[in-house]
HTML snippet that shows the backbone in 3Dmol.js (N, CA, C, O; Angstrom):
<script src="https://3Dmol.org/build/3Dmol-min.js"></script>
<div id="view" style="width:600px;height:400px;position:relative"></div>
<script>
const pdb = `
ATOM      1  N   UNK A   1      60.743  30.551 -41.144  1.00  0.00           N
ATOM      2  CA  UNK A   1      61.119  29.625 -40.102  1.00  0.00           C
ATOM      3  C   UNK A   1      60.516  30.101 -38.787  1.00  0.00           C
ATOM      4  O   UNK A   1      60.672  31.271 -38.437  1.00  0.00           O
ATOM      5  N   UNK A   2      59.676  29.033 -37.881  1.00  0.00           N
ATOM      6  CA  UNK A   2      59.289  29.382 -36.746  1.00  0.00           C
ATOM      7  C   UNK A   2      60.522  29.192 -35.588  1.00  0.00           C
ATOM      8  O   UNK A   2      61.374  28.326 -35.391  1.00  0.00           O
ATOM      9  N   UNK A   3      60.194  30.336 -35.001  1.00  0.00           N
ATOM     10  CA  UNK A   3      61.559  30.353 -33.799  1.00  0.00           C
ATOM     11  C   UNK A   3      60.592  29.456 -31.941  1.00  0.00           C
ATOM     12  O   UNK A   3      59.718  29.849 -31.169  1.00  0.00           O
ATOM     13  N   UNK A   4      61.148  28.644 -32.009  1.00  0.00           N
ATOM     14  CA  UNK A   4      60.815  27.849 -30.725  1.00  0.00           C
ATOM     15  C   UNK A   4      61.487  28.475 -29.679  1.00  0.00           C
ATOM     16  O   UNK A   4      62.653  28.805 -29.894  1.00  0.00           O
ATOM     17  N   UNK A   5      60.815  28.791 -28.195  1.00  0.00           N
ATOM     18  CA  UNK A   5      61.520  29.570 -27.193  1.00  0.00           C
ATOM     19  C   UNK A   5      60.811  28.032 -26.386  1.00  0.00           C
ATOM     20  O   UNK A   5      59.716  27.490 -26.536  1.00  0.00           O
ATOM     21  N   UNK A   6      62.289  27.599 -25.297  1.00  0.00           N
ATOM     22  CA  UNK A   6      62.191  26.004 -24.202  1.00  0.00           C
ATOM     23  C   UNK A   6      62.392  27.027 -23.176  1.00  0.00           C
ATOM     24  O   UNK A   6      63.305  27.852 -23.149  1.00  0.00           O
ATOM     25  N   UNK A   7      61.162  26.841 -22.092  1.00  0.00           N
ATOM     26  CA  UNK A   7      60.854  27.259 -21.188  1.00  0.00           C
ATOM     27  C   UNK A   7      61.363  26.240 -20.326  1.00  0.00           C
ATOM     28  O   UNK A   7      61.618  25.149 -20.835  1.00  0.00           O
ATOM     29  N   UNK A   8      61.644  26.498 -18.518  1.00  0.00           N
ATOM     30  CA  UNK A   8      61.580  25.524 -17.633  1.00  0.00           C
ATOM     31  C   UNK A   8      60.567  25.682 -16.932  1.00  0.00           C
ATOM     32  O   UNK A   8      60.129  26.832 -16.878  1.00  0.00           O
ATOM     33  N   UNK A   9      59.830  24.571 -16.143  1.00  0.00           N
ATOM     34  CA  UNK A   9      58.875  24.239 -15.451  1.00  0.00           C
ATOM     35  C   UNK A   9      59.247  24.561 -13.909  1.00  0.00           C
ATOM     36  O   UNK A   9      60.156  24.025 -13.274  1.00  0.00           O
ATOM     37  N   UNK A  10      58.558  25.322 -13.550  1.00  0.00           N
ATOM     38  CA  UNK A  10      59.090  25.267 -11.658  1.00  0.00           C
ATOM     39  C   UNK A  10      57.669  24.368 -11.045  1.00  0.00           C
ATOM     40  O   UNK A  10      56.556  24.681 -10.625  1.00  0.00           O
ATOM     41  N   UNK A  11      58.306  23.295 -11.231  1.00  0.00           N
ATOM     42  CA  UNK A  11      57.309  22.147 -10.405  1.00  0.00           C
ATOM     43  C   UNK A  11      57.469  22.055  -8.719  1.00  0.00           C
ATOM     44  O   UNK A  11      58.616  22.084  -8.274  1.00  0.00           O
ATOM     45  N   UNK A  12      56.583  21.969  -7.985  1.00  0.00           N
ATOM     46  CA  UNK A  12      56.471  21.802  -6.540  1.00  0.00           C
ATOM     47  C   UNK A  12      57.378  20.695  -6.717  1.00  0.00           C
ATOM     48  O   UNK A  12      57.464  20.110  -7.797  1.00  0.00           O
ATOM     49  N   UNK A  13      58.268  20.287  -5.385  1.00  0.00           N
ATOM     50  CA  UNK A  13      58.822  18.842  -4.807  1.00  0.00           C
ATOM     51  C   UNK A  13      57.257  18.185  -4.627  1.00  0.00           C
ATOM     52  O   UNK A  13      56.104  18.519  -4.353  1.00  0.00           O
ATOM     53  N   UNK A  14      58.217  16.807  -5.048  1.00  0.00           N
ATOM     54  CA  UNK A  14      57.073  15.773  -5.248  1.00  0.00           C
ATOM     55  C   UNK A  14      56.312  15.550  -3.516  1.00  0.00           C
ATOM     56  O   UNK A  14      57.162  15.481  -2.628  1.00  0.00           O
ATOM     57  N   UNK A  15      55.148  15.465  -3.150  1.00  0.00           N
ATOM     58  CA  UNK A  15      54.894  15.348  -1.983  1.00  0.00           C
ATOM     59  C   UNK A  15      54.079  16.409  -1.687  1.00  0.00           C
ATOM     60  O   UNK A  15      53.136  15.978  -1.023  1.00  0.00           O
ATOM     61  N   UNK A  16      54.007  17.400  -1.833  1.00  0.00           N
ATOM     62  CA  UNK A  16      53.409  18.614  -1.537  1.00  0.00           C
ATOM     63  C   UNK A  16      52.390  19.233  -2.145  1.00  0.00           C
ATOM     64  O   UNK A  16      52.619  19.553  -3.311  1.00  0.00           O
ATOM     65  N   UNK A  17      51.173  19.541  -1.650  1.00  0.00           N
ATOM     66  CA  UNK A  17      50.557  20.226  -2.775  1.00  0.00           C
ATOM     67  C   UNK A  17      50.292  22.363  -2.643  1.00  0.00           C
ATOM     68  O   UNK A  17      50.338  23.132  -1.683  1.00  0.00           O
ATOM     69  N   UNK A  18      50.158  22.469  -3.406  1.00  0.00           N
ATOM     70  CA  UNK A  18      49.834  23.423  -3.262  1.00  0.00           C
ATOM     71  C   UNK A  18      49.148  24.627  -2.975  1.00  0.00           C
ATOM     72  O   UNK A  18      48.304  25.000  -3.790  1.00  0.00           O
ATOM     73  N   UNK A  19      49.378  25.351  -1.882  1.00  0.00           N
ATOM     74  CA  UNK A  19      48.047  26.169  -1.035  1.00  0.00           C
ATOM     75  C   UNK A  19      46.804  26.303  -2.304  1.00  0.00           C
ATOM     76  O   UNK A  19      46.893  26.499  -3.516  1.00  0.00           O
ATOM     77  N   UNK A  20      45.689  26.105  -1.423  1.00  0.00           N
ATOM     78  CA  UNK A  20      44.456  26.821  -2.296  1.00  0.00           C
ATOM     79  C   UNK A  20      43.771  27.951  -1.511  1.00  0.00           C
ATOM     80  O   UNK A  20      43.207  28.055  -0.422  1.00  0.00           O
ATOM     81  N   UNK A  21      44.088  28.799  -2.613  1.00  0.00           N
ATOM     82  CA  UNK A  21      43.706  30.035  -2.276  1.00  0.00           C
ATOM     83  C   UNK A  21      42.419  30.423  -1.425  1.00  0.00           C
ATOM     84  O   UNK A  21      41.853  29.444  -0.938  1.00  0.00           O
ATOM     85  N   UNK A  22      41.872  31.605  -1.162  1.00  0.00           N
ATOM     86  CA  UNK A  22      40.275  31.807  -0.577  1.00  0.00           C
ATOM     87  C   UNK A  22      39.119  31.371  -1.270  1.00  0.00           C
ATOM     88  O   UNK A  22      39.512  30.987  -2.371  1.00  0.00           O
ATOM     89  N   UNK A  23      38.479  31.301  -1.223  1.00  0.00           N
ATOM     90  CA  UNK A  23      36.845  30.888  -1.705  1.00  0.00           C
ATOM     91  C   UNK A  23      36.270  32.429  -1.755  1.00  0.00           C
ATOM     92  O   UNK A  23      36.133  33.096  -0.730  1.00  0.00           O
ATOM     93  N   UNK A  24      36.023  32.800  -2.765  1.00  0.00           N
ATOM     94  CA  UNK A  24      35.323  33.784  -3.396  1.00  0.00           C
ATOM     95  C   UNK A  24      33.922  34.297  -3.089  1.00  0.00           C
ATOM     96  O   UNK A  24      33.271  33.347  -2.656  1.00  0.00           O
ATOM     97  N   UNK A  25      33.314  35.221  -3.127  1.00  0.00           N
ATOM     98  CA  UNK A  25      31.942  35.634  -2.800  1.00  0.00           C
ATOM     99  C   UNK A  25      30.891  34.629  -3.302  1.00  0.00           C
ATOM    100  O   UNK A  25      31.152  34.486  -4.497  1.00  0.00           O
ATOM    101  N   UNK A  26      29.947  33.945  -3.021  1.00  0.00           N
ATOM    102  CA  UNK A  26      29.082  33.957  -3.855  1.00  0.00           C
ATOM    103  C   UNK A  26      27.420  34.242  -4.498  1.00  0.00           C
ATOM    104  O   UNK A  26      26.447  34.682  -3.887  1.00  0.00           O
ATOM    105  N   UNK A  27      27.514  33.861  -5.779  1.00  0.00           N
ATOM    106  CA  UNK A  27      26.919  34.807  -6.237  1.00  0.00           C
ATOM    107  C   UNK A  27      25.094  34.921  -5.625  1.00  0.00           C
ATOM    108  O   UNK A  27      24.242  34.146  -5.191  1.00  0.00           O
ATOM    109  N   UNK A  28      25.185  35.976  -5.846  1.00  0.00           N
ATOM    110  CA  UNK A  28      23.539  36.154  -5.525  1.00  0.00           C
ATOM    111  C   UNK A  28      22.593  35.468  -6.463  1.00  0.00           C
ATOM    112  O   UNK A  28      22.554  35.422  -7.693  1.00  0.00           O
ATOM    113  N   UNK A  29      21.660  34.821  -5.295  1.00  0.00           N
ATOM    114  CA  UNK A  29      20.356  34.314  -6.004  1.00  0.00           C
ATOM    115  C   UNK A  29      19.168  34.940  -7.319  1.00  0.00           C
ATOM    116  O   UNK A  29      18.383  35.721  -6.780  1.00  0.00           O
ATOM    117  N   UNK A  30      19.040  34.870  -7.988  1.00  0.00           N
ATOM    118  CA  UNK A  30      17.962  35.322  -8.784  1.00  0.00           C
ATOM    119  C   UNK A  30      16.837  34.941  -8.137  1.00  0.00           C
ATOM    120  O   UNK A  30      16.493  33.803  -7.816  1.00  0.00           O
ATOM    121  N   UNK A  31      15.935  36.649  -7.858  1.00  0.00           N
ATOM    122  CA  UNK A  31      14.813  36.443  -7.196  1.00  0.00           C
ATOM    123  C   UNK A  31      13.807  35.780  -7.998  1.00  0.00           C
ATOM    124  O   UNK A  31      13.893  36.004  -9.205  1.00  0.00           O
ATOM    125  N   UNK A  32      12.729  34.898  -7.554  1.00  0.00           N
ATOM    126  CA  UNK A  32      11.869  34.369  -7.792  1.00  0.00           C
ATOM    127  C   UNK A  32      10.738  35.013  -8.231  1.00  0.00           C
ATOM    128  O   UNK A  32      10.206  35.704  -7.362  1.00  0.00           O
ATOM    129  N   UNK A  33      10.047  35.002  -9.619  1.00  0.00           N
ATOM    130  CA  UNK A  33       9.259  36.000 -10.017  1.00  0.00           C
ATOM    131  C   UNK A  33       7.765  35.486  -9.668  1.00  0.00           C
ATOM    132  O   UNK A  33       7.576  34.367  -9.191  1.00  0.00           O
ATOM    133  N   UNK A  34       6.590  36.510  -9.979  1.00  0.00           N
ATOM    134  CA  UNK A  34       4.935  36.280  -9.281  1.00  0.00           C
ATOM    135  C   UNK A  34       4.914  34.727  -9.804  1.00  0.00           C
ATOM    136  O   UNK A  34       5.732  34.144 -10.516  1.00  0.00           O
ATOM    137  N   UNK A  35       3.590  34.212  -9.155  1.00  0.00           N
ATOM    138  CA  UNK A  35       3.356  32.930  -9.749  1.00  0.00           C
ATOM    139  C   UNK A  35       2.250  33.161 -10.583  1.00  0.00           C
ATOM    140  O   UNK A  35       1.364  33.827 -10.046  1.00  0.00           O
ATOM    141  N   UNK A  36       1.991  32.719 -12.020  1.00  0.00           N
ATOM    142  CA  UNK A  36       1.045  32.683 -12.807  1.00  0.00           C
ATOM    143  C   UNK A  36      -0.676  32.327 -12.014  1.00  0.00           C
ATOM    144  O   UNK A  36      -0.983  32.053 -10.854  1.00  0.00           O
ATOM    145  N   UNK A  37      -1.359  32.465 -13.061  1.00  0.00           N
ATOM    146  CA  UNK A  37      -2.665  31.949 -12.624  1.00  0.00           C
ATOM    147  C   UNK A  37      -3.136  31.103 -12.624  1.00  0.00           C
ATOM    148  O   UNK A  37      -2.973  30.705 -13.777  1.00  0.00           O
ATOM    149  N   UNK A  38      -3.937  30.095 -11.905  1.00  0.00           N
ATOM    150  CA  UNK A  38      -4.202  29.232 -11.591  1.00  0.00           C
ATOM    151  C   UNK A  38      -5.591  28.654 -13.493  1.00  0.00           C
ATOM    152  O   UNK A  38      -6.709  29.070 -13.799  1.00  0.00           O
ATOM    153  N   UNK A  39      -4.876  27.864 -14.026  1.00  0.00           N
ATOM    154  CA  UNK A  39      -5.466  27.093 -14.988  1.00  0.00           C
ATOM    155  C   UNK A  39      -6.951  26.895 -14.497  1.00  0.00           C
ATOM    156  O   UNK A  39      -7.094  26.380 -13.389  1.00  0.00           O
ATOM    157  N   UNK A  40      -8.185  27.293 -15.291  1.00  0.00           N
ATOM    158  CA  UNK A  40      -9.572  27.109 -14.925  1.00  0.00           C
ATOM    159  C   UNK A  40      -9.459  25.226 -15.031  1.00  0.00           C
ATOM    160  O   UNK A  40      -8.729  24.506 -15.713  1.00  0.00           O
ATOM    161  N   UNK A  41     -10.634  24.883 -13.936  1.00  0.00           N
ATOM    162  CA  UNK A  41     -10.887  23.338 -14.099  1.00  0.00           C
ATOM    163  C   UNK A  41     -12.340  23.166 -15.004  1.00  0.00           C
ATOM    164  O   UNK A  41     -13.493  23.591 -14.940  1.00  0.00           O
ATOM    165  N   UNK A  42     -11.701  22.457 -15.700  1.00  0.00           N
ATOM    166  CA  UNK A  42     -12.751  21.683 -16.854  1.00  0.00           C
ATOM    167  C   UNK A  42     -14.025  21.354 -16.036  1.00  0.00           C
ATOM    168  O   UNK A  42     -13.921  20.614 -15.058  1.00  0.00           O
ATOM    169  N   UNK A  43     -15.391  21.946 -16.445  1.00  0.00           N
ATOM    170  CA  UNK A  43     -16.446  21.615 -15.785  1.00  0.00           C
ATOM    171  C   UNK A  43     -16.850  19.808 -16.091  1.00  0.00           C
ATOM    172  O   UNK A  43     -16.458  19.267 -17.125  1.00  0.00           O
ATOM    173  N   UNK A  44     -17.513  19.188 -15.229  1.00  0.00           N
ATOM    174  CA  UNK A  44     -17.756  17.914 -15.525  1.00  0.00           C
ATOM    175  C   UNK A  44     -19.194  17.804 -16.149  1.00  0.00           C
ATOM    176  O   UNK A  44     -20.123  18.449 -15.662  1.00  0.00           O
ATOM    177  N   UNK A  45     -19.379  16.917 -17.315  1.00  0.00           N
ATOM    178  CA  UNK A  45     -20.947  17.237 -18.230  1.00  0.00           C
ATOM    179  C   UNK A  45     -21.390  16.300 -17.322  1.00  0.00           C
ATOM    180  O   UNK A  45     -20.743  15.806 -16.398  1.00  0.00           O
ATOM    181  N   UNK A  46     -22.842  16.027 -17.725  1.00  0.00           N
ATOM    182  CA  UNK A  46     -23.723  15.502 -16.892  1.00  0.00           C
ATOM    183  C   UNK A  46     -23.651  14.202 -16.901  1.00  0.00           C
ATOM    184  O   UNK A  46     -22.807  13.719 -17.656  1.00  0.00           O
ATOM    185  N   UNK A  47     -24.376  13.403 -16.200  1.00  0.00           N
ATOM    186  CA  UNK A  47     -23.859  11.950 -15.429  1.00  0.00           C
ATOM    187  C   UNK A  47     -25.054  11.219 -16.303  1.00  0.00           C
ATOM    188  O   UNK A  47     -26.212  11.621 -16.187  1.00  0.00           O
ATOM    189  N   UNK A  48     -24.712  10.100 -17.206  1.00  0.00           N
ATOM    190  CA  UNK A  48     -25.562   9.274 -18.111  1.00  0.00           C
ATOM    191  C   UNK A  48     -26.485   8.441 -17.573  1.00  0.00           C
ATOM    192  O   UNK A  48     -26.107   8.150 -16.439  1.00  0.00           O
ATOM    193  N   UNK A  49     -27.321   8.016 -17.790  1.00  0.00           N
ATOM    194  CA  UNK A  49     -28.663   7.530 -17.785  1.00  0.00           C
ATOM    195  C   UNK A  49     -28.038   6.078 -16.867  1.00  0.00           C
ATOM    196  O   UNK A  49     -26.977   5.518 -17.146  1.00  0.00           O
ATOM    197  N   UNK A  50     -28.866   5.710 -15.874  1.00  0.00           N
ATOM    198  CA  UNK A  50     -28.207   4.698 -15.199  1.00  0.00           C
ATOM    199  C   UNK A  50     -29.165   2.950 -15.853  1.00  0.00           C
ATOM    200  O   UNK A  50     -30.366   2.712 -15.726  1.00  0.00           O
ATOM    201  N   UNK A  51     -28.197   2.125 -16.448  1.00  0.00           N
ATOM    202  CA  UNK A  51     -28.254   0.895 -16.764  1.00  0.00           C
ATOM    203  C   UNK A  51     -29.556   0.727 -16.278  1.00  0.00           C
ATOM    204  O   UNK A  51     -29.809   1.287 -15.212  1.00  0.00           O
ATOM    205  N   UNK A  52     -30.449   0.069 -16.835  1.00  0.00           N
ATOM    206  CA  UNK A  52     -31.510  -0.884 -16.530  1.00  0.00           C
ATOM    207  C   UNK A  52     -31.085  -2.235 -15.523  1.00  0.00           C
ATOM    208  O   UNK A  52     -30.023  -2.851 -15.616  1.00  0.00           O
ATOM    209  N   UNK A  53     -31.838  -2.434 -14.857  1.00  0.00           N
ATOM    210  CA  UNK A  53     -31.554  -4.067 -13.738  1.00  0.00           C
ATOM    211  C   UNK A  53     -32.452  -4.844 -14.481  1.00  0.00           C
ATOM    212  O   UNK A  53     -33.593  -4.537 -14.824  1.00  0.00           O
ATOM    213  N   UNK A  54     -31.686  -6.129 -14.750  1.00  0.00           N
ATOM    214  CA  UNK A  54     -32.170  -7.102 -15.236  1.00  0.00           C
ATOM    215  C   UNK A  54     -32.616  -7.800 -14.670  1.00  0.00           C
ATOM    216  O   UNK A  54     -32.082  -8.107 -13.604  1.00  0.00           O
ATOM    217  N   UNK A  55     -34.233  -8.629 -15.212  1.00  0.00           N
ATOM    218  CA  UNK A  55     -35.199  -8.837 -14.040  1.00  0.00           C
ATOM    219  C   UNK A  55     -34.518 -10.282 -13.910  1.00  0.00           C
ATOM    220  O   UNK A  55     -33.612 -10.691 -14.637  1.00  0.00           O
ATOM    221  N   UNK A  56     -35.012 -10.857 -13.039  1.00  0.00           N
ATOM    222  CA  UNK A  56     -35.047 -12.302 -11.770  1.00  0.00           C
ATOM    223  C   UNK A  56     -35.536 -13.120 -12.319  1.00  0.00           C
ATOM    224  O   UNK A  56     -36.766 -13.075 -12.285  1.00  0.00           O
ATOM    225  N   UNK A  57     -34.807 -14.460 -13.225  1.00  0.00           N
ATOM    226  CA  UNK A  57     -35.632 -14.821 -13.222  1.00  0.00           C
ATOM    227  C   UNK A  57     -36.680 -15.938 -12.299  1.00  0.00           C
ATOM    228  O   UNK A  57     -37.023 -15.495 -11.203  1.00  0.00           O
ATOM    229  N   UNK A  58     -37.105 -17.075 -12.600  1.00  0.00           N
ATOM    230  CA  UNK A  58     -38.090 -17.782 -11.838  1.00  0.00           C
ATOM    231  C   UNK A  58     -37.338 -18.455 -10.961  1.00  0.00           C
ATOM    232  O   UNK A  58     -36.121 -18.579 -11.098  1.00  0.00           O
ATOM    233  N   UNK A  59     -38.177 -19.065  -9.746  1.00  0.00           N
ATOM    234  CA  UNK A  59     -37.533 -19.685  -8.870  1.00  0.00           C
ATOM    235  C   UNK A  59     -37.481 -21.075  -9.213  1.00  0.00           C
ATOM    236  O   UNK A  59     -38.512 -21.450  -9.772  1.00  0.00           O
ATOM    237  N   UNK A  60     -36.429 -22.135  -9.024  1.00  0.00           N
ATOM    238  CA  UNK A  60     -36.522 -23.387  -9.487  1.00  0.00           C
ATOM    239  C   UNK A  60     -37.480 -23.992  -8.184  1.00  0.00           C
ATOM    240  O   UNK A  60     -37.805 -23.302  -7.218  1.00  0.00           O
ATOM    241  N   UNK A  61     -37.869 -25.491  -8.385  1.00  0.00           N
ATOM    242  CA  UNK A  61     -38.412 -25.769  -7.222  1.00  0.00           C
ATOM    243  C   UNK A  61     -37.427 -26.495  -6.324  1.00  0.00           C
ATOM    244  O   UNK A  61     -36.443 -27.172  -6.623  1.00  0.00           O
ATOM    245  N   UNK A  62     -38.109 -26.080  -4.780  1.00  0.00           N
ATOM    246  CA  UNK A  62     -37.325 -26.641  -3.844  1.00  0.00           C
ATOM    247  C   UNK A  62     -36.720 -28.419  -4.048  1.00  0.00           C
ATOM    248  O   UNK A  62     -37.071 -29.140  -4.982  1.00  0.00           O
ATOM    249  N   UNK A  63     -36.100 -28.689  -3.326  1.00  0.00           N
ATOM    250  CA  UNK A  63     -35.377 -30.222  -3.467  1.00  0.00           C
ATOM    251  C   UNK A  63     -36.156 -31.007  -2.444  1.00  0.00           C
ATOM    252  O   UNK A  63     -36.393 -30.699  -1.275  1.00  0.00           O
ATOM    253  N   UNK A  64     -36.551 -32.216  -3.200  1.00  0.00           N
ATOM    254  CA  UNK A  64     -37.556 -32.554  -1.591  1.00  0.00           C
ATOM    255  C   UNK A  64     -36.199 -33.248  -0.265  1.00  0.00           C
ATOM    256  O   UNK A  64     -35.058 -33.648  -0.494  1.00  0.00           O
ATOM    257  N   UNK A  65     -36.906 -33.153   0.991  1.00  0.00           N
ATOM    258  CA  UNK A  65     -36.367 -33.395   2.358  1.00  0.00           C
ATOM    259  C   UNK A  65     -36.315 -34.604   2.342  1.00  0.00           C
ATOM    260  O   UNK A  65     -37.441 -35.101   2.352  1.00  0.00           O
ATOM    261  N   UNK A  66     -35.258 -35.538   2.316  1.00  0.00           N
ATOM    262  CA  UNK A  66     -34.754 -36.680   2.714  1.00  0.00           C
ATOM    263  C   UNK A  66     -35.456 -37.496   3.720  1.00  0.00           C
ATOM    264  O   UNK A  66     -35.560 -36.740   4.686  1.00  0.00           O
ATOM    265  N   UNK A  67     -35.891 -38.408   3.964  1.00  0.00           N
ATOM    266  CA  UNK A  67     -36.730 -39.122   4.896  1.00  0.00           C
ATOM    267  C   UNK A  67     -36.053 -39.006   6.356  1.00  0.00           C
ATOM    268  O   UNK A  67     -34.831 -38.895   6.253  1.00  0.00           O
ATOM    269  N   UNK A  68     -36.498 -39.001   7.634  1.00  0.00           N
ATOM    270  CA  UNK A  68     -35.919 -39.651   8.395  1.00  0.00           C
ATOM    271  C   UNK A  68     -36.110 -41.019   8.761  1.00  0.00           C
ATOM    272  O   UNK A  68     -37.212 -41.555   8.652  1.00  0.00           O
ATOM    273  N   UNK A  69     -34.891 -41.738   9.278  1.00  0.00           N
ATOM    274  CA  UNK A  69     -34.344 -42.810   9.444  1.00  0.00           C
ATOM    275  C   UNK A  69     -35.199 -43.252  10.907  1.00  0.00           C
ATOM    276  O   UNK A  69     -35.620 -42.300  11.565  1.00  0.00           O
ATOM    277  N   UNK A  70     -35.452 -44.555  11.402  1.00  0.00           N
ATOM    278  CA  UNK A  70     -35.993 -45.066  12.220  1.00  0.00           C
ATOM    279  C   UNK A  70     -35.317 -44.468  13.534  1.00  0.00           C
ATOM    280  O   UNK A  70     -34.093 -44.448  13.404  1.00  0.00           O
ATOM    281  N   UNK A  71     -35.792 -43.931  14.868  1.00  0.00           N
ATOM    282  CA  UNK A  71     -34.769 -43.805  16.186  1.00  0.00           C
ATOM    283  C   UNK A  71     -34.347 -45.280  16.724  1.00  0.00           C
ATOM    284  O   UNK A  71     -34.983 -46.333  16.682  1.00  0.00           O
ATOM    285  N   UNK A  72     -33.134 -45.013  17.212  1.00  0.00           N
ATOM    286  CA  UNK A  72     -32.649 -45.910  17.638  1.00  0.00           C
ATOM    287  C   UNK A  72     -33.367 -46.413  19.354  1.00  0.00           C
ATOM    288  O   UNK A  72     -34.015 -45.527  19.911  1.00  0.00           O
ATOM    289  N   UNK A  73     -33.239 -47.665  20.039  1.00  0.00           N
ATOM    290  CA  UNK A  73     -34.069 -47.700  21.086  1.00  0.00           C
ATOM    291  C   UNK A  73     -33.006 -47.393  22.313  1.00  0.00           C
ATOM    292  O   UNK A  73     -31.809 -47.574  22.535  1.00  0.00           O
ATOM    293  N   UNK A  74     -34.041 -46.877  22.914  1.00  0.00           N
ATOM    294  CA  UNK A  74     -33.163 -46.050  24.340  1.00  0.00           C
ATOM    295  C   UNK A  74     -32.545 -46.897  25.247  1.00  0.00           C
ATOM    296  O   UNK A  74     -33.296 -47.733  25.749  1.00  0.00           O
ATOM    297  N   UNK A  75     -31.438 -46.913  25.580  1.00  0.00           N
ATOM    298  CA  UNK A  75     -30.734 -47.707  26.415  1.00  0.00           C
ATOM    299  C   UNK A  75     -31.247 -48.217  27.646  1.00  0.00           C
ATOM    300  O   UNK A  75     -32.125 -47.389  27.887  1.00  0.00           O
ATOM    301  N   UNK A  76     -31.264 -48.850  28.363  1.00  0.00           N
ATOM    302  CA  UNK A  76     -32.380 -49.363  29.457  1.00  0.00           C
ATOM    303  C   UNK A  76     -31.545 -48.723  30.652  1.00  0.00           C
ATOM    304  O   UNK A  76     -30.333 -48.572  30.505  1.00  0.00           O
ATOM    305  N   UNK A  77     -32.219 -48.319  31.917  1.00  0.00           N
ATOM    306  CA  UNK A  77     -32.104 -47.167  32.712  1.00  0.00           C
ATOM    307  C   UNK A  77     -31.517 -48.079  33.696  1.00  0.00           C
ATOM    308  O   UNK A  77     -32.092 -49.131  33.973  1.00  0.00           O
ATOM    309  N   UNK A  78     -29.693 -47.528  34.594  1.00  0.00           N
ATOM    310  CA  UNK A  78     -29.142 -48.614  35.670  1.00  0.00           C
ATOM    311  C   UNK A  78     -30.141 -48.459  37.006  1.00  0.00           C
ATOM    312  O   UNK A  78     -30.759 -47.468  37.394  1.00  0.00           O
ATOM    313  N   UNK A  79     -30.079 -49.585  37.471  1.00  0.00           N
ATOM    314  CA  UNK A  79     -30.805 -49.648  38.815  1.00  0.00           C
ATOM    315  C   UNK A  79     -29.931 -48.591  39.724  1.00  0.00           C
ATOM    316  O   UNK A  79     -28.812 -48.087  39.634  1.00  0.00           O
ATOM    317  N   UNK A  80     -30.901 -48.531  40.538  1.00  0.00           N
ATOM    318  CA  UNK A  80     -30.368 -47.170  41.641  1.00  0.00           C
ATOM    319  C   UNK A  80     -30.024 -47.973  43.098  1.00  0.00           C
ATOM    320  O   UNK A  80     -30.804 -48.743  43.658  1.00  0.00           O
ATOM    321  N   UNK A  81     -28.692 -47.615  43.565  1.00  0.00           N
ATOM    322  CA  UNK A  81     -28.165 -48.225  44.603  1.00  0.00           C
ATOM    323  C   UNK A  81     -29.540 -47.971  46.014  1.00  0.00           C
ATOM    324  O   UNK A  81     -30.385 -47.083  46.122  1.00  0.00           O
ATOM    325  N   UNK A  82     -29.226 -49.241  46.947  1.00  0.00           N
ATOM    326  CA  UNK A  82     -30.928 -48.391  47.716  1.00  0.00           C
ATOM    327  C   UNK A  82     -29.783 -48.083  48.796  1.00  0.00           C
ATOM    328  O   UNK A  82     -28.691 -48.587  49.057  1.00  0.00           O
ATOM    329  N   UNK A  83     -30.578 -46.969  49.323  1.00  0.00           N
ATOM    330  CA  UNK A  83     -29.976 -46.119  50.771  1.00  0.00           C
ATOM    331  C   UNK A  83     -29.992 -46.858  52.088  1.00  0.00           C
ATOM    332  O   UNK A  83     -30.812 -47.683  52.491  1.00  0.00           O
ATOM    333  N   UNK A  84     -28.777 -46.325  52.738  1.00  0.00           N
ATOM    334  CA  UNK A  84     -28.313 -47.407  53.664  1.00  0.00           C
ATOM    335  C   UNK A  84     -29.264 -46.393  54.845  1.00  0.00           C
ATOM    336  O   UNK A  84     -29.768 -45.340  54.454  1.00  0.00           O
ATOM    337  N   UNK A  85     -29.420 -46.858  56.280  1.00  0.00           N
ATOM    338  CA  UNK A  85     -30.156 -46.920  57.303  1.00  0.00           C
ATOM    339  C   UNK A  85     -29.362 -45.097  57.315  1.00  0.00           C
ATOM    340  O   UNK A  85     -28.332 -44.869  56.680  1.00  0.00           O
ATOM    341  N   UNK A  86     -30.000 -44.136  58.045  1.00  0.00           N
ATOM    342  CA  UNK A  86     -30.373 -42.849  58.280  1.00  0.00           C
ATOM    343  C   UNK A  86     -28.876 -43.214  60.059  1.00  0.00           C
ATOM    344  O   UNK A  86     -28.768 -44.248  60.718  1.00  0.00           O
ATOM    345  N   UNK A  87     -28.201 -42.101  60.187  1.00  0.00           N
ATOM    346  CA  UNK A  87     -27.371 -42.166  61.125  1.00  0.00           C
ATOM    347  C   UNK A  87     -28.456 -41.496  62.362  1.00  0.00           C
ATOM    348  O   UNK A  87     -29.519 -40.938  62.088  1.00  0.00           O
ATOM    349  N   UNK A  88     -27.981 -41.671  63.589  1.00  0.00           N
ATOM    350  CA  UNK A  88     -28.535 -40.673  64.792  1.00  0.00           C
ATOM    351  C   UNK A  88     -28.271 -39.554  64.432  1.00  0.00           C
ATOM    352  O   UNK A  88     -28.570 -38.591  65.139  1.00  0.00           O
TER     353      UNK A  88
END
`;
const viewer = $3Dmol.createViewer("view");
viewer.addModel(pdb, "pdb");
viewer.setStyle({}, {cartoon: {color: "spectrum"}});
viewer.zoomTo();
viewer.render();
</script>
């Protein structure tokens, strides 16, 4: 037979909480060790043969120039007022 031991609880009054203690040391950093070596860079191979230009071909021929149209006739020129007599 198991023997059961009923404990009582000493609970704070409702409302209150309870001090919190100090804040503790803390801990030291782990120092940061050398930095490795720098990875060699991949050399670049040589630069490929550059595309051929494809030639031009022919020129089409020009479009012929549209005629010009007859000028229109020049408006006829107003008479000119004549000048009145010269003052002293």
């Amino acid at each position: 037979m198991l023997a059961l031991e009923v404990k009582e609880i000493d609970a704070s009054p409702a409302g209150r909480l309870n001090p919190v203690g100090p804040v503790g040391p803390v801990a030291p950093v782990d120092p940061v060790g050398p930095v490795g070596p720098v990875a060699p860079v991949d050399p670049v191979g040589p630069v490929g043969p550059v595309a051929p230009v494809a030639p031009v071909g022919p020129v089409g021929p020009v479009a012929p120039v549209d005629p010009v149209g007859p000028v229109a006739p020049v408006a006829p020129v107003a008479p000119v007022d004549p000048v009145g007599p010269v003052g002293d």
